[in-house]
C-alpha positions, 0 to 999 in steps of 0.5 A, spaced: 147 853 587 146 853 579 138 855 579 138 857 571 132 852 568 134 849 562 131 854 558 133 860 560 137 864 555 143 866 558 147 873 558 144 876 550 142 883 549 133 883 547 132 886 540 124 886 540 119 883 546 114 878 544 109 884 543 112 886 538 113 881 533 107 875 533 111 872 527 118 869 526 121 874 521 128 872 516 133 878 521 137 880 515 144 881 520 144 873 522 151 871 524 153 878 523 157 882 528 153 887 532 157 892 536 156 896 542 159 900 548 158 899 555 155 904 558 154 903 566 153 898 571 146 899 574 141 896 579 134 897 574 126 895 577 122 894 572 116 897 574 111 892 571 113 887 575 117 888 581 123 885 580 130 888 580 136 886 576 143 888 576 144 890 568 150 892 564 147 898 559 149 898 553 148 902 547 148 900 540 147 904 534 148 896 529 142 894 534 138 901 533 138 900 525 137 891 525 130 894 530 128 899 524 130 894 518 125 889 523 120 895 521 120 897 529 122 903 532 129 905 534 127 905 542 126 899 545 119 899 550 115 893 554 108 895 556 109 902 555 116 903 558 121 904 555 127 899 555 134 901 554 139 896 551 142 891 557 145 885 558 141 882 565 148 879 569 143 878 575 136 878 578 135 881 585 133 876 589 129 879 595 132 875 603 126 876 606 
């Protein structure tokens, strides 16, 4: 069964959180390639909201420099966490 609402971005790598850009900005590397290396298959809880995912973490020094260019910091953090680059594949959906 196909759940995704029509919105729903699919699979993409985040590069910022709402929180962190209030204004659409001009990103200097549209359309340009970005590399980045797969580093682990992991089941990841964001502590904030209690939901679990099976992610791909991935490094990326292309994604580190685009954040420094939108005058953001290297790292990657929501709500005081720091958040690593990842693509989401699922999230886990608790049977109880």
């Amino acid at each position: 069964m196909n759940d995704r609402r029509p919105d729903d971005l699919g699979a993409h790598i985040s590069i910022d959180y709402p929180h962190e850009i209030q204004t659409v900005l001009e990103v200097p590397d549209l359309g340009k390639t970005m590399r980045f290396t797969i580093q682990n298959l992991s089941l990841y809880t964001a502590s904030v909201h209690g939901k679990s995912y099976i992610v791909l973490l991935v490094q990326s020094v292309a994604l580190e420099e685009l954040r420094v260019a939108l005058h953001l910091s290297k790292e990657h953090f929501y709500c005081g966490i720091q958040v690593p680059f990842h693509i989401t594949l699922s999230r886990v959906v608790d049977s109880a």
